[in-house]
Steps between C-alpha positions, in 0.01 A plus 500: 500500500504311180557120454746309282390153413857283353401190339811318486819497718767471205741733451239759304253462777741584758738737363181686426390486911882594609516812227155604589548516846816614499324847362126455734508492853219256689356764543432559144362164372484137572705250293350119538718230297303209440681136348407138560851356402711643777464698847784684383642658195870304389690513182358262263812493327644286777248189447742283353813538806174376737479146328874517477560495887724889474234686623176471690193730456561670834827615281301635193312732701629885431370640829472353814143403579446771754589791245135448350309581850793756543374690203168457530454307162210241622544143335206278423517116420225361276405514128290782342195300333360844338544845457178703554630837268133688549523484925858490465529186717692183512370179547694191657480154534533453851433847664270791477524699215762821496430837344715715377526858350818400250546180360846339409506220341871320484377108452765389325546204300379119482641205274373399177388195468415329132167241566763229485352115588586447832598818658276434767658240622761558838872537417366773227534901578684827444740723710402820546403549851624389858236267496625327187835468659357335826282270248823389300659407848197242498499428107855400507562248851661199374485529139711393163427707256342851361358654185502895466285607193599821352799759520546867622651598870282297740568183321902498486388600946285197527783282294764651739278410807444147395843478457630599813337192631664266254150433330596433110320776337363518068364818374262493240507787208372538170760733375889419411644691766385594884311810506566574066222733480669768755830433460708515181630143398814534631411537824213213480751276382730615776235462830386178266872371552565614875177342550592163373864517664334522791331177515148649386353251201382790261279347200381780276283540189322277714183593723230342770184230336369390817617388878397168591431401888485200728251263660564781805430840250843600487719568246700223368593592115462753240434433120698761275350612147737207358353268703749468696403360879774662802409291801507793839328574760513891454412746270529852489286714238719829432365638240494864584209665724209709450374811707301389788200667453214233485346649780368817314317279248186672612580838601514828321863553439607479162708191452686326173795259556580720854339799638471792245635809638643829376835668522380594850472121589086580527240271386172615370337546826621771708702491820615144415846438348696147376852450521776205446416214314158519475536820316428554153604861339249657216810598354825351538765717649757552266731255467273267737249259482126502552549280779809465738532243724851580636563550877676880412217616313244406768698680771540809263097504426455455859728831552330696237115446633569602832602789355191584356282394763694722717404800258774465275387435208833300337484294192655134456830586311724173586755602235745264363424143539681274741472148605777249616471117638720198541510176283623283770905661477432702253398892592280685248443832494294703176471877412291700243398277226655194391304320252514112434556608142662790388268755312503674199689774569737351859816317535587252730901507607511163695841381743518174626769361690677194443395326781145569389330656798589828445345747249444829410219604231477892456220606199532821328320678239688449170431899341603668815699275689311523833467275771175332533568221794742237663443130543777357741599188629732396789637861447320796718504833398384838702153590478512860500770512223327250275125725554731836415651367201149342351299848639770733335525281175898453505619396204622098508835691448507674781354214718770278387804758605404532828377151551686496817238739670242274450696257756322396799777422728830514306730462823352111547369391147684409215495742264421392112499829322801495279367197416158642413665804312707270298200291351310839469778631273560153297083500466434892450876627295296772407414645837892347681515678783798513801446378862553856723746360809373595869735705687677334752504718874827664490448585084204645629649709753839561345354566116 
């Protein structure tokens, strides 16, 4: 019987134990999970709602906490100091070392931090795991005021969070817009807005010098690069996170910015594998990024090695490129490629409504008129007809007549596309096209 070491209990880590034992009985091999942040896997996603008072972690757990013993999928608390890749053995920092005859390793991700002055002191820290959240419940008792350095997804969470407790909340970036080198300036204009209508103090082109503490070593102002002095208590560094792979400094597995591996999702040693954030692709897939820290592509890596350590040899193929999030009321949802910037050869139709929390950005290649990806805002479309139209390369013509396709839930939402149309043929006279009318029931059935 063979034994299946998980380091990590994300979602990679344990959508790789469910699929992999889904296809080998107990009989067949051992699977041993081992994590220091949590007994039990739960849905990271969910951090935020914690701090918010909707949910509790007993609610972001999947799977009830007897489904692990039920399946015979052993879980082990405690932190994996080294990995021993010659006697194929793990050692950890409070019990005795594990072997192992296959290796995954799904570590995730850890916050950056910058070598600011001060971020030692208490009041300063990230959100990334549970035990950041329980940490900000301490951090933030009884205070007046918080600074959040940087943009991107976990920063508007941490604004929202602070928020919810009526804590007056500045964010602190260095571009014009939130998040302006992802999302086209429209949109970073428009979450840059909804941001500041909702009470969140938003200073950009402006960026962290140094924190400043008390007689106590907590944090009681921050210096900007103007030299500017915020008086808080709190500050949260969101600056984007790095694979969590520090732990391997001295091993044998081949390592850059994340754990190399192949189009296999193997590293350079054999019988070990790396998947989720900590991941790093030799080659890009297409479309894709070297590394993808996105909670759909771990679960999808997760899939695809337990595949192959089952004896199905399957390459990582994630296909089009999805990703959606909320800025505070506003949903977000991207497909295929949107660009900040259009390129070369690419145009960007972009729909706004007049109440400004709505949009619409499709890009299209200019020669050939084929859709390359969707940026949308407070407007959802369907995923599988927005990955057909970008896999099949439909024209922006033929994306724009059936628009109404595309709707997620047309019986309850507001529907904007003769709206849409109309701009596309006032922008585009060249390529006018008509918006094709659903059938109602009885035209269906009557003709």
């Amino acid at each position: 019987m063979k034994k299946i070491c998980i380091i990590g209990n994300g979602v990679a880590g344990i959508t790789a134990a469910r699929h992999i034992r889904k296809q080998q009985s107990t009989a067949d091999c051992q699977i041993v999970v081992i994590s220091a942040e949590t007994d039990y896997f739960y849905s990271r996603t969910a951090l935020m709602y914690i701090y918010m008072g909707h949910m509790t972690y007993e609610h972001t757990k999947p799977y009830e906490d007897w489904f692990w013993q039920k399946n015979d999928i052993q879980l082990v608390r405690d932190y994996v100091t080294q990995v021993d890749t010659a006697n194929k053995q793990l050692k950890l920092q409070q019990q005795e070392p594990i072997s192992y005859d296959t290796l995954i390793l799904a570590t995730g991700s850890q916050g950056n931090r910058a070598g600011w002055p001060g971020e030692e002191l208490q009041g300063v820290q990230g959100m990334v795991t549970l035990q950041d959240i329980e940490l900000m419940e301490q951090n933030t008792q009884h205070i007046f005021g918080a600074v959040i350095v940087g943009g991107g997804l976990i920063g508007v969470e941490m604004a929202e969070c602070l928020h919810s407790r009526h804590i007056p909340v500045t964010i602190l970036i260095r571009e014009d817009a939130y998040w302006q080198n992802t999302l086209p300036l429209e949109e970073a204009y428009m979450v840059s807005r909804h941001l500041q209508n909702y009470g969140i103090n938003l200073k950009t082109q402006s960026g962290l010098k140094e924190i400043k503490g008390d007689a106590q070593g907590r944090v009681r102002s921050v210096i900007t690069i103007h030299d500017e002095e915020i008086p808080c208590q709190f500050v949260g560094i969101t600056i984007g996170v790095k694979p969590n792979i520090a732990f391997l400094e001295n091993a044998e597995i081949a390592t850059d910015k994340g754990i190399v591996v192949n189009e296999f999702l193997q590293t350079n040693i054999p019988d070990v594998y790396a998947v989720g954030d900590c991941a790093q692709h030799q080659t890009a897939p297409v479309g894709r990024k070297n590394i993808e820290q996105i909670w759909y592509s771990a679960r999808m890596q997760g899939e695809t090695v337990a595949q192959t350590i089952c004896g199905k040899k399957t390459k990582y193929i994630p296909g089009v490129f999805f990703n959606s999030a909320k800025f505070i009321d506003i949903e977000y949802q991207v497909y295929g490629t949107v660009n900040a910037k259009p390129a070369d050869d690419e145009e960007h139709f972009y729909w706004k409504h007049e109440a400004g929390e709505k949009a619409v950005r499709i890009v299209f290649e200019r020669a050939s008129g084929a859709v390359r990806g969707f940026n949308l805002m407070g407007i959802r479309y369907k995923h599988v007809v927005c990955d057909r139209w970008i896999k099949e390369k439909a024209t922006i013509e033929h994306v724009m007549s059936h628009l109404k396709e595309a709707n997620f839930d047309p019986e309850f939402f507001k529907q904007y596309e003769e709206e849409i149309i109309d701009t596309f043929n006032q922008t585009y006279p060249e390529r006018k096209v008509a918006l094709r009318k659903k059938k109602g029931l009885l035209a269906s059935i009557f003709g």
